[in-house]
Backbone bond lengths (Angstrom), bond angles and torsions (degrees), N, CA, C in turn:
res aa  C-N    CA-C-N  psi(-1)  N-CA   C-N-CA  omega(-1)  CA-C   N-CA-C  phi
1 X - - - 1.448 - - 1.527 109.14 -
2 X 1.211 124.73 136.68 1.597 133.84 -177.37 1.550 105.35 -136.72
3 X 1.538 119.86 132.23 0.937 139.07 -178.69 1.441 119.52 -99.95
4 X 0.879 125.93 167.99 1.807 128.92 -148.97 1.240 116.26 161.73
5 X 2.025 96.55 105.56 1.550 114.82 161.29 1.636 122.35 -127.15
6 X 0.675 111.67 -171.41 1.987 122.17 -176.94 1.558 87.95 -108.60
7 X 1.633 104.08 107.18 1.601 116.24 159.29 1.475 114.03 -54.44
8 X 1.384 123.52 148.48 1.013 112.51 -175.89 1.837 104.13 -74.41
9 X 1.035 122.46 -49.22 1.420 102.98 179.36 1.607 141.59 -43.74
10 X 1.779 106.13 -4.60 0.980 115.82 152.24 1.674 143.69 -48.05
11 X 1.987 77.68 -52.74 1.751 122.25 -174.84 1.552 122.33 -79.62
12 X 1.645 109.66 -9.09 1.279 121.07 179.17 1.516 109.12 -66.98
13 X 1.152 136.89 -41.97 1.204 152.04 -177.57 1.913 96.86 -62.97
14 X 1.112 120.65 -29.73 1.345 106.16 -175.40 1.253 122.78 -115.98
15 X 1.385 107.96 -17.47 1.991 109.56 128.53 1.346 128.10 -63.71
16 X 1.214 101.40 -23.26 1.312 88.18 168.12 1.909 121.67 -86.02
17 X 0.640 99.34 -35.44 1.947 108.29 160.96 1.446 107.57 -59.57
18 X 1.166 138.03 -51.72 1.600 150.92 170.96 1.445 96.98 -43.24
19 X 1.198 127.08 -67.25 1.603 136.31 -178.76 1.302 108.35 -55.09
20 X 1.344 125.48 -59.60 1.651 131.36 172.36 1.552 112.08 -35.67
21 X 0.975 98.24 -67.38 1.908 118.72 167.70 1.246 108.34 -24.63
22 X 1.093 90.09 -83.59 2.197 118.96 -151.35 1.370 95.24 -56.18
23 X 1.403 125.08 -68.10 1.349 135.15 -140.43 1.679 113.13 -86.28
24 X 1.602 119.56 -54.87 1.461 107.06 142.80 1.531 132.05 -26.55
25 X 1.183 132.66 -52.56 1.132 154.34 176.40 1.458 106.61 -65.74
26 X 1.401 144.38 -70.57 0.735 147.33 168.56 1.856 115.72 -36.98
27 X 1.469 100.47 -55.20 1.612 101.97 -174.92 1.935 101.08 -60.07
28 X 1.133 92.11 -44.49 1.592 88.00 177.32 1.748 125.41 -56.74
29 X 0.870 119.94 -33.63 1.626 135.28 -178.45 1.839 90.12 -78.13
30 X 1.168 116.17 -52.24 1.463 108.66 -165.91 1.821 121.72 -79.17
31 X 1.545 85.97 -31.55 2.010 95.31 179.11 1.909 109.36 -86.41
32 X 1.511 108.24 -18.50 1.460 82.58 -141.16 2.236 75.21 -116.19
33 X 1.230 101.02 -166.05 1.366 122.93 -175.99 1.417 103.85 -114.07
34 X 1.555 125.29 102.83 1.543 114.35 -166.90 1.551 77.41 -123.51
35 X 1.495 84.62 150.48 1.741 94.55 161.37 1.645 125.84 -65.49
36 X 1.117 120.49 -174.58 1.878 111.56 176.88 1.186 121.45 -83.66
37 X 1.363 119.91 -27.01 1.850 133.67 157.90 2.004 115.61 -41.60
38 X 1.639 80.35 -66.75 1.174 111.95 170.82 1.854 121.05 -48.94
39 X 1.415 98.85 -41.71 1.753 107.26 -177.27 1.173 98.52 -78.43
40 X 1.327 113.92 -39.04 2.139 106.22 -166.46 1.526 98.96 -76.33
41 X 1.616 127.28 -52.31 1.373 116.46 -167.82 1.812 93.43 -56.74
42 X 1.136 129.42 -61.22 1.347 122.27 172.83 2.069 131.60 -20.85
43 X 1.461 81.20 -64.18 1.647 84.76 -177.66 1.481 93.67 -80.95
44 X 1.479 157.55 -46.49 1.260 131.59 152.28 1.225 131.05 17.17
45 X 1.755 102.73 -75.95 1.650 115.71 171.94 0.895 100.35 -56.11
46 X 1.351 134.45 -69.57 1.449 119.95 -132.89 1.810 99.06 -96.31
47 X 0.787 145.60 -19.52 1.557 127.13 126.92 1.851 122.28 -36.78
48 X 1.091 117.60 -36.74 1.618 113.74 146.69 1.082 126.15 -27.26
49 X 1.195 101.94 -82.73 1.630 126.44 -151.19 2.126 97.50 -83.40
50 X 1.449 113.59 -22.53 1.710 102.31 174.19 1.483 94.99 -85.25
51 X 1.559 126.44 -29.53 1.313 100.97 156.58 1.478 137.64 -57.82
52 X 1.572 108.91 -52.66 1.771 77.94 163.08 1.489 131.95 -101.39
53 X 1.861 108.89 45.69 1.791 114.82 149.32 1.690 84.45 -80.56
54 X 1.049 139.29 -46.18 1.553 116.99 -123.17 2.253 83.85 -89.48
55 X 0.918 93.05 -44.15 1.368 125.84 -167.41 2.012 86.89 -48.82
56 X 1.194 119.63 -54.59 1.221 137.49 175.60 1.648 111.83 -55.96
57 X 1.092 119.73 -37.03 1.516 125.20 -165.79 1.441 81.56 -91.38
58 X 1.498 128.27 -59.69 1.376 114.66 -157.64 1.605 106.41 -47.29
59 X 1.565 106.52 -41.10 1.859 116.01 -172.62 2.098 88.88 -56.02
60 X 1.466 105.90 -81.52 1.213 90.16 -166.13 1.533 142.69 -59.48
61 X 1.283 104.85 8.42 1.819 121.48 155.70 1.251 111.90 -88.07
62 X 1.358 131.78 -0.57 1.821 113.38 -170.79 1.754 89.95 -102.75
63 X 1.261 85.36 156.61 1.497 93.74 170.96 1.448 100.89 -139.23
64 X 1.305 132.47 127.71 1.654 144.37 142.65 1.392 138.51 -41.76
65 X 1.040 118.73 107.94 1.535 117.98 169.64 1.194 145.78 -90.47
66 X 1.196 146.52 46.97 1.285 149.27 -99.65 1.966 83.12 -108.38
67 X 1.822 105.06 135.64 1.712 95.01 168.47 1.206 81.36 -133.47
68 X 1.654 104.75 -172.08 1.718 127.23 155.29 1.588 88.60 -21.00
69 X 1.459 113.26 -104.23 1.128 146.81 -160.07 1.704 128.62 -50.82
70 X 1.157 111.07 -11.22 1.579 133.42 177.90 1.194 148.76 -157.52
71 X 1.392 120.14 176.43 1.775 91.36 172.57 1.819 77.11 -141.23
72 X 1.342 116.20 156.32 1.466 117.69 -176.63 1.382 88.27 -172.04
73 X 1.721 97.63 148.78 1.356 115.49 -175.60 1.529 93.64 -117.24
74 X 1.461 98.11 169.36 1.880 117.27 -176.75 1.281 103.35 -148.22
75 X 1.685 112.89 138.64 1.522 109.78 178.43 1.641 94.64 138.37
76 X 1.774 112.79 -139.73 1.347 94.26 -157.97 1.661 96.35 -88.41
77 X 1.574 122.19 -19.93 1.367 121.37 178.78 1.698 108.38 -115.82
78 X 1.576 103.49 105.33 1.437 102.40 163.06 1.605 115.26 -86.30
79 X 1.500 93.63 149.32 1.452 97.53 -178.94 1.612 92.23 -151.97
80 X 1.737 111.88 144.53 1.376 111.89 162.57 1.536 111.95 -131.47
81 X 1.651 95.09 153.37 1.683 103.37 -165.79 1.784 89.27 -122.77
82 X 1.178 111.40 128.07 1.478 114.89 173.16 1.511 96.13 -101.22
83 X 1.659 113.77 115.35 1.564 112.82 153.71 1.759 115.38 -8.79
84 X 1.268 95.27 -78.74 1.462 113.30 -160.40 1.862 106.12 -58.80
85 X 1.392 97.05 -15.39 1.621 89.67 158.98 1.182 130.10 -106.88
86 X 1.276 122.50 7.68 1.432 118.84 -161.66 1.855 107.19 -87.56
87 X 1.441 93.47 148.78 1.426 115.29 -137.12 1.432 91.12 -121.96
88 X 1.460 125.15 -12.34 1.681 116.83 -171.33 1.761 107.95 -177.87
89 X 1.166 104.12 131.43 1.772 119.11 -157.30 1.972 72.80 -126.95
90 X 1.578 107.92 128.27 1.282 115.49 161.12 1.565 119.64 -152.46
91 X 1.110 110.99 88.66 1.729 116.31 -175.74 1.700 117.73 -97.02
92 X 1.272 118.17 96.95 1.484 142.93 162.46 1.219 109.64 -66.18
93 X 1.683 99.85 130.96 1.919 98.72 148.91 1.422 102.85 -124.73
94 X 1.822 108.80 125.24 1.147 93.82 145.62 1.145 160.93 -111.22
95 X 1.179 163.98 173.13 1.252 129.61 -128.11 1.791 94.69 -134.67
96 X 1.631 117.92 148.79 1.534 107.92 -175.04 1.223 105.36 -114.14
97 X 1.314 116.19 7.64 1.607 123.02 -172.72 1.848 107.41 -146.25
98 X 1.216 112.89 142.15 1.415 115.75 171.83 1.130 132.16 -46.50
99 X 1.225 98.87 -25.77 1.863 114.19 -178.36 1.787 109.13 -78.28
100 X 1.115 98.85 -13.84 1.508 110.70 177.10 2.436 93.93 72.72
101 X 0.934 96.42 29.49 1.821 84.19 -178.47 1.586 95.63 -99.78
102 X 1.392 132.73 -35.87 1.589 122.69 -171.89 1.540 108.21 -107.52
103 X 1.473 109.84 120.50 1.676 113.33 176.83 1.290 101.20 172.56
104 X 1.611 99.16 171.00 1.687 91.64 177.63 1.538 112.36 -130.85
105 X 1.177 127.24 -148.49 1.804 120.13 -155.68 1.575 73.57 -127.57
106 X 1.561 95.93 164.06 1.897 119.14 161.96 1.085 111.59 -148.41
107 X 1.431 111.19 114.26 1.509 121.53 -172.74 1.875 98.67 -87.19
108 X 1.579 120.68 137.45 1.700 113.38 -169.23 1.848 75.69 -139.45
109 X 1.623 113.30 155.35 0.957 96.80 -160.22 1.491 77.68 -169.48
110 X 1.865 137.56 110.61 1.138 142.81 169.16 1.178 123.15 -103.85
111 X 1.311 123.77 144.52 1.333 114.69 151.89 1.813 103.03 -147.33
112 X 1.691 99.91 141.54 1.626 86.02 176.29 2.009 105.39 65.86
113 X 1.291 86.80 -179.31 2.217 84.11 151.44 1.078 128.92 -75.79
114 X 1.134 142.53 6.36 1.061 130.89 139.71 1.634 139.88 -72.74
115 X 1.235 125.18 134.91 1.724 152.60 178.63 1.238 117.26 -106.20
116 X 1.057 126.13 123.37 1.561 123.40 159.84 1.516 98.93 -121.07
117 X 1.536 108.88 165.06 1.148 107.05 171.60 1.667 91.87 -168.64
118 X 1.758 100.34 153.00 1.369 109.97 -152.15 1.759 88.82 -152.15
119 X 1.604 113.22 134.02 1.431 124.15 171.40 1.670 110.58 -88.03
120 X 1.366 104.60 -178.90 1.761 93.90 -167.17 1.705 77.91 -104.77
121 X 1.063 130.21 75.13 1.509 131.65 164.12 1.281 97.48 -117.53
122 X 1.321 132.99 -54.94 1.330 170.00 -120.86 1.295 96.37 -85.65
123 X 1.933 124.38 104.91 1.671 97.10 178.18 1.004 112.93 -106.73
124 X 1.654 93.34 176.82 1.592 123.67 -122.58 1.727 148.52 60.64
125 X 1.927 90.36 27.33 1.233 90.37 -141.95 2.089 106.39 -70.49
126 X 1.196 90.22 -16.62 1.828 113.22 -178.88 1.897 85.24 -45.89
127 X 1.524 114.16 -76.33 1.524 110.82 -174.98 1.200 120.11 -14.75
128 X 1.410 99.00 -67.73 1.066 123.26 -175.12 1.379 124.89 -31.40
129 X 1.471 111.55 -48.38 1.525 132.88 -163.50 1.729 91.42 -85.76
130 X 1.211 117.54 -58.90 2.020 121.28 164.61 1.153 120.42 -11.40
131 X 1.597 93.01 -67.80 1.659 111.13 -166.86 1.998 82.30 -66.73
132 X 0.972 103.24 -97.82 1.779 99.81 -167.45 1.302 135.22 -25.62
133 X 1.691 109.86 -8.45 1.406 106.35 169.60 1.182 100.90 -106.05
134 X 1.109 127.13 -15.23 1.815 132.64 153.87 1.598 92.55 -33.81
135 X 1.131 98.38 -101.55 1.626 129.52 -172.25 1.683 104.14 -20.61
136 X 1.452 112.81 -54.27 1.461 110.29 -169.58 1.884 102.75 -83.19
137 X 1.328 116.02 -21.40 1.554 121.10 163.55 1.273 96.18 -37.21
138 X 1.512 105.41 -77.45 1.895 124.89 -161.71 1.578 96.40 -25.37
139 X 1.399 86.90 -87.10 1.737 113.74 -178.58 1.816 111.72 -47.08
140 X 1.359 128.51 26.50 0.877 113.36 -176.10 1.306 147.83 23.29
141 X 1.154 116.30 11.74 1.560 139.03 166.03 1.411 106.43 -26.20
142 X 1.544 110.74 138.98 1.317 139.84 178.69 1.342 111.36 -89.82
143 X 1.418 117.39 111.80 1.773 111.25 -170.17 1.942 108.02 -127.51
144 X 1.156 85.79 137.32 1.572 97.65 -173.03 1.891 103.65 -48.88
145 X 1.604 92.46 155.97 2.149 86.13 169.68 1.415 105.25 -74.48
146 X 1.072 123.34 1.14 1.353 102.83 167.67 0.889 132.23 -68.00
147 X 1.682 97.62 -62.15 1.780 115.97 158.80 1.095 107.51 -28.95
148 X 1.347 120.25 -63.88 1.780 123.12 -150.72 1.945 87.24 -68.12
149 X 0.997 98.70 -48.55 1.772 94.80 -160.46 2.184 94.84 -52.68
150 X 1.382 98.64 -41.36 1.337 117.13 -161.88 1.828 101.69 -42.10
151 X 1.722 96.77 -73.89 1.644 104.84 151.92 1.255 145.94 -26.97
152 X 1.376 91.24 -39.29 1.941 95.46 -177.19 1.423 89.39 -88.20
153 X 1.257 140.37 -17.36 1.484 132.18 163.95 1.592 121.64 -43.99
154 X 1.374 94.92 -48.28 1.227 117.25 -173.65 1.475 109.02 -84.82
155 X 1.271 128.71 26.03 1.442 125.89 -163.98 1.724 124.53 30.28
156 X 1.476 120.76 29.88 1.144 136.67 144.74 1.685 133.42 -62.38
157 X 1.166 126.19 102.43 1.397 102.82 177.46 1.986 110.07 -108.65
158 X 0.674 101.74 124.95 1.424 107.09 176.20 1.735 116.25 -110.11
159 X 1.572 114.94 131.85 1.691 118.74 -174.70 1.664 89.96 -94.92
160 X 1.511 117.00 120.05 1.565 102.78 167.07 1.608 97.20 -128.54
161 X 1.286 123.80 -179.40 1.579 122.49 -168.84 1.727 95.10 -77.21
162 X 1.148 137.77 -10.08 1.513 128.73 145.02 1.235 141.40 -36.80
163 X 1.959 98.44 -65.00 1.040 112.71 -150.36 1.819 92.40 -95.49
164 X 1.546 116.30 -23.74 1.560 122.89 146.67 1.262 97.62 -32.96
165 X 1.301 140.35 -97.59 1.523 151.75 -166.38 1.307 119.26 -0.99
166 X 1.908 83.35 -66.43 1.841 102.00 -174.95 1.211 100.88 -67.62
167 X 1.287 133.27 -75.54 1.363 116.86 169.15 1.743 152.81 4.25
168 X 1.478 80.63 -58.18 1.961 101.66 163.20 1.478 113.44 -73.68
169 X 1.306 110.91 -47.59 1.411 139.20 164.82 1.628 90.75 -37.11
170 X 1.223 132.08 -102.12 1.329 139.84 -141.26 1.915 103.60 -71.26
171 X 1.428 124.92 3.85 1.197 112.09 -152.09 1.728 68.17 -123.69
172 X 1.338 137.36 -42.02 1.390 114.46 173.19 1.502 123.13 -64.87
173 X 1.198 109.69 -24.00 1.460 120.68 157.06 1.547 121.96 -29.83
């Protein structure tokens, strides 16, 4: 069993943007005389930005449990993912620069109604991605080239009835 949260020194950067947001914004709506154009684009933001403080605290209260048999979170949103059900392996990068060199990964991960989803801030997040291409191996799960490309980034290789496909595909080639 391996455990897994977002250090806060990760998360400072997005309280700290949350604070930038909210609180400018806020003092302005509350001290000054704005027109009604002016008040809604205003309180807009700053209903934004306490969405992602609040949105932020929820990340840095969950903690992950990864076993044999599951992946389940603890904190203000529990959620459990049974291996043996999981229904969808989806790993994104996105990128913060054109050059594609600064960004980070998002591990999304279904089964049933339930979603989890986890940034590559998050440690242990490499495990993380192991255990689930384990899991979606098992289950033969069908994974986008992104994913697959996403993985082989990560020095992951995973066989799924896809990436079988391309394979046969490229060797009759």
């Amino acid at each position: 069993m391996t455990r897994h949260v977002y250090p806060t020194s990760v998360l400072l950067g997005d309280y700290a943007c949350a604070a930038a947001g909210f609180f400018p914004t806020a003092a302005i709506l509350t001290t000054s005389s704005v027109g009604a154009v002016a008040g809604i684009v205003l309180g807009g933001f700053a209903i934004l930005f306490a969405v992602f403080g609040v949105r932020t605290a929820f990340r840095h209260g969950t903690q992950i449990e990864a076993t044999e048999t599951a992946l389940s979170t603890s904190g203000m949103r529990r959620i459990s993912i049974s291996w043996g059900e999981l229904e969808r392996l989806k790993l994104a990068y996105y990128s913060t620069r054109r050059d594609r060199r600064d960004g980070w990964l998002q591990l999304e991960l279904r089964a049933g109604s339930s979603t989890l989803r986890f940034d590559s801030r998050i440690e242990g997040f490499t495990d993380l991605i192991q255990a689930s291409a384990r899991a979606a191996e098992l289950r033969g799960l069908s994974l986008s080239p992104a994913t697959v490309t996403n993985l082989q980034a990560l020095g992951v290789s995973v066989r799924t009835a896809k990436t079988d496909f391309q394979d046969r595909a490229g060797e009759a080639a």
